[in-house]
C-alpha positions in Angstrom: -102.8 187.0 33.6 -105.7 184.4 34.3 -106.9 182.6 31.0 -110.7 182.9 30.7 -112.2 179.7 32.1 -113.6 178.4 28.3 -110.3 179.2 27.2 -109.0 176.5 30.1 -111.5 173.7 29.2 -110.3 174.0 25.7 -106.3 173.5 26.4 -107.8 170.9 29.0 -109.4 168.8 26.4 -107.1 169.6 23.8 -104.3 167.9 26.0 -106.2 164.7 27.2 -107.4 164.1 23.2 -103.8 164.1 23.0 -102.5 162.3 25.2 -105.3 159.3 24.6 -104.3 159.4 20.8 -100.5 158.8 21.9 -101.3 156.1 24.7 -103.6 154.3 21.6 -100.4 154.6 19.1 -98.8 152.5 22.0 -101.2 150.0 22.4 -101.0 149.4 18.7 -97.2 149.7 18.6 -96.8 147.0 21.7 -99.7 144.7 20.1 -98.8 144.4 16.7 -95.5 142.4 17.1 -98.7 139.6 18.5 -100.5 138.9 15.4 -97.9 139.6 13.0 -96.6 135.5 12.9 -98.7 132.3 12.9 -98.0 130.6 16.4 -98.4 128.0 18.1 -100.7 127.7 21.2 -99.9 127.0 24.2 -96.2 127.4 23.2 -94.4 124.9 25.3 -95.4 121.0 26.1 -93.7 118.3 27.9 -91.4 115.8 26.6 -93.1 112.0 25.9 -96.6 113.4 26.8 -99.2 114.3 24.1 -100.4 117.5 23.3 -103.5 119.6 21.7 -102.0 122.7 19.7 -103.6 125.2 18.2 -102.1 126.7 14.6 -103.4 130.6 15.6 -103.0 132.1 11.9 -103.6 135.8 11.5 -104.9 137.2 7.9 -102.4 140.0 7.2 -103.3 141.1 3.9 -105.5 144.4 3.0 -107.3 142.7 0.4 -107.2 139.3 0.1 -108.8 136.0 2.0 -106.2 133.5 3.1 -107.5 130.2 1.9 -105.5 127.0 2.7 -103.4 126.6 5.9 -100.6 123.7 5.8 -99.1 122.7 8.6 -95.8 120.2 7.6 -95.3 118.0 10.9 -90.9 117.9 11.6 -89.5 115.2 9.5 -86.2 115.1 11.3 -88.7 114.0 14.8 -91.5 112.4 13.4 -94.6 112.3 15.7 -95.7 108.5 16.0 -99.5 110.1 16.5 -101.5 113.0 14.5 -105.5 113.9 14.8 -107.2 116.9 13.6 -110.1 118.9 15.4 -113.2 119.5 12.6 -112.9 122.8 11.1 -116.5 124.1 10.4 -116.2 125.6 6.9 -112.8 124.1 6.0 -112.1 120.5 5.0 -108.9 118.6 6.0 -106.4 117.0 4.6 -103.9 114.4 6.0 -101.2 112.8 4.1 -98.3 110.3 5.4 -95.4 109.3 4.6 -93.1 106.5 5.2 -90.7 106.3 7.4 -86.9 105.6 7.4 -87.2 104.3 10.7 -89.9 102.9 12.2 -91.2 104.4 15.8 -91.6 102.2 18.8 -94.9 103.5 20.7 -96.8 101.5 23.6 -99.0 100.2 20.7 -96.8 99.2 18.3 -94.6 99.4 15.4 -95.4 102.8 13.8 -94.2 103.1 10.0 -95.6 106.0 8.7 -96.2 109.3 10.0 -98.0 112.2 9.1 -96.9 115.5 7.2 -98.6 117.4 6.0 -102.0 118.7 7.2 -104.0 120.8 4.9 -107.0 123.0 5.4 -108.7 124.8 2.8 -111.9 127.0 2.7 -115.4 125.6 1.4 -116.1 128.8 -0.3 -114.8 132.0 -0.5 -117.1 133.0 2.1 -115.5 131.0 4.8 -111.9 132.2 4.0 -110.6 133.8 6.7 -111.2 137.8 6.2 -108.5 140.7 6.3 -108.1 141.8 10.0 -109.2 138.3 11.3 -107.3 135.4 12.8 -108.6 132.1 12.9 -106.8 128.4 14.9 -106.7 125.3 13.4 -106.0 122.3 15.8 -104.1 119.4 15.7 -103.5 116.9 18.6 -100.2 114.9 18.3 -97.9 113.1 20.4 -95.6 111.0 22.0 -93.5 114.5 22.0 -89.7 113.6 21.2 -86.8 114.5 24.0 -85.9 117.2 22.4 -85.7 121.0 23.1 -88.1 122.2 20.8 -90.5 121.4 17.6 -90.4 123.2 14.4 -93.9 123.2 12.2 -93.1 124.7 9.1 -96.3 126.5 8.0 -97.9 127.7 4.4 -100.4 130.0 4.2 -102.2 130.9 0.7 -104.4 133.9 -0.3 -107.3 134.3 -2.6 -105.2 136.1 -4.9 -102.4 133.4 -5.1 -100.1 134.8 -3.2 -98.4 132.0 -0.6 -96.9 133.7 2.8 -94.2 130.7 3.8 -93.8 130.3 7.8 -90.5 128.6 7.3 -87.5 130.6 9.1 -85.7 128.6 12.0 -85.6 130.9 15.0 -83.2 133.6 15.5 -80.0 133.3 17.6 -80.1 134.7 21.1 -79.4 138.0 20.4 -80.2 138.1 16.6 -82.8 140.0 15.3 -86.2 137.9 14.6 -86.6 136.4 10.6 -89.7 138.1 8.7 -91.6 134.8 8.6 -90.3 132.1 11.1 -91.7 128.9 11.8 -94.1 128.0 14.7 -91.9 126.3 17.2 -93.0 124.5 20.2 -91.0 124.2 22.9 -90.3 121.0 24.8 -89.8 120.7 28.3 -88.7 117.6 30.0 -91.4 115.5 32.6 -88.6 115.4 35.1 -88.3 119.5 34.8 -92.6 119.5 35.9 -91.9 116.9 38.2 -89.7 118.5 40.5 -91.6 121.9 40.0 -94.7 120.1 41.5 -93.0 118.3 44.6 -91.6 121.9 45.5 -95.0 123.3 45.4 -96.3 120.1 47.4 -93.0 121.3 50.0 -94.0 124.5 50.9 -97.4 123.5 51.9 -96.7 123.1 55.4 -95.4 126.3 55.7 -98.5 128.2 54.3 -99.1 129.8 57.5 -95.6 131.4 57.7 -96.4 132.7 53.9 -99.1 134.2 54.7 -98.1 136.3 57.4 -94.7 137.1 55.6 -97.8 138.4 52.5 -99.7 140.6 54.8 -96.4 142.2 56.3 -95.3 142.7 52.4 -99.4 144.0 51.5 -99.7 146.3 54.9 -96.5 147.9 54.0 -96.8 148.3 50.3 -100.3 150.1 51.1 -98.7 152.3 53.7 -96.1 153.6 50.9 -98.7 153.8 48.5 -100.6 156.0 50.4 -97.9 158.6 51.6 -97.2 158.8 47.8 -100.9 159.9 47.4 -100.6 162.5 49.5 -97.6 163.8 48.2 -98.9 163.8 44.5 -102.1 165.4 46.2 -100.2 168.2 48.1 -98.0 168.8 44.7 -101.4 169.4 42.5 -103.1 171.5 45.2 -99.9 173.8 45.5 -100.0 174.2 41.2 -104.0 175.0 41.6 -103.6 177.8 44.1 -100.7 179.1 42.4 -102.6 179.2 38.9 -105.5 181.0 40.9 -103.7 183.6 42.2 -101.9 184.5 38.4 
């Protein structure tokens, strides 16, 4: 028996409210895991180059401000080099600290290097909110030949609680700490060098590319299209058959 047609707009509606209430749950499900950790951004750099970081620190809390951000430079690869971007709101803090081995750069001896950096809010009313997320930039360098940099960060709220960013990263195949560490990876020059004499390579042989793309686009339209009509064919059949009961 045919449903009256209200009675079809209502199931209608009924079923696309839900299904844009689940595909929201799984927007929020897939984002989440972003903002849950301070990072570091971008997250990779090259080896012996300097670099401009960003410390991208999410508030968390329900209730409280976060404060003070402090950002402890690796002690086990010190960083010759240390400068921080003006935070409007926040004032900075730098401290050194000497070092067990002096650092050879193209200027000089270098004896001391930097650890931590603080930044804490003016006024309560340039904390950082619940629900917000705020950077903090440093520029450092020479980057070590290493595989990767670990910034052990603190984070303090307005209600004295402090969230420590101090984990090492998992394992391959372990499950991820609750509060790791920012950790910027290092690549090495010679790794970006080669990358960008392939892409010089393949330069004469655009021409070629491009035909090989539109062969690859013509034929990916011509699928897509039969599928179309299939799909179209399959919801015309349920229409008429819906009609007719």
């Amino acid at each position: 028996m045919q449903q009256p047609r209200s009675a079809r707009r209502t199931a209608t509606r009924a079923a696309l409210g839900a299904l844009a209430t689940a595909a929201t749950a799984c927007l929020v499900l897939v984002a989440a895991p972003g903002w849950a950790h301070v990072e570091i951004d971008p997250g990779s750099a090259t080896q012996g180059e300097e670099a401009a970081l960003s410390f991208r620190v999410p508030n968390e809390s329900d209730s409280a401000s976060t404060t003070r951000v402090q950002v402890y430079l690796p002690t086990d690869h010190p960083l010759a080099e240390a400068s921080v971007r003006p935070h409007p709101g926040w004032h900075t803090t730098v401290q050194t600290r000497k070092l067990a081995q002096p650092l050879t750069t193209d200027d000089g001896e270098v004896t001391e290097a930097v650890t931590p950096v603080t930044w804490t809010a003016d006024s309560p009313g340039d904390a950082l909110k619940p629900g917000q997320y705020d950077d903090f930039d440093l520029a450092v360098g020479p980057l070590p030949e290493v595989s990767s940099l670990t910034f052990k960060t603190l984070q303090t709220y307005s209600d004295g609680t402090v969230v420590r960013w101090i984990d090492p990263p998992a394992a391959e195949g372990q499950p991820e700490p609750e509060h790791p560490a920012p950790t910027l990876t290092l690549v090495p020059a010679s790794d970006e060098d080669a990358a960008s004499h392939a892409t010089a390579d393949t330069g004469d042989d655009e021409g070629d590319d491009e035909g090989d793309d539109g062969d690859g686009t013509s034929t990916a339209a011509l699928v897509l299209s039969i599928v179309a009509v299939v799909l179209g064919a399959g919801a015309l059949g349920v229409a008429l058959r819906r009609r007719r009961t």
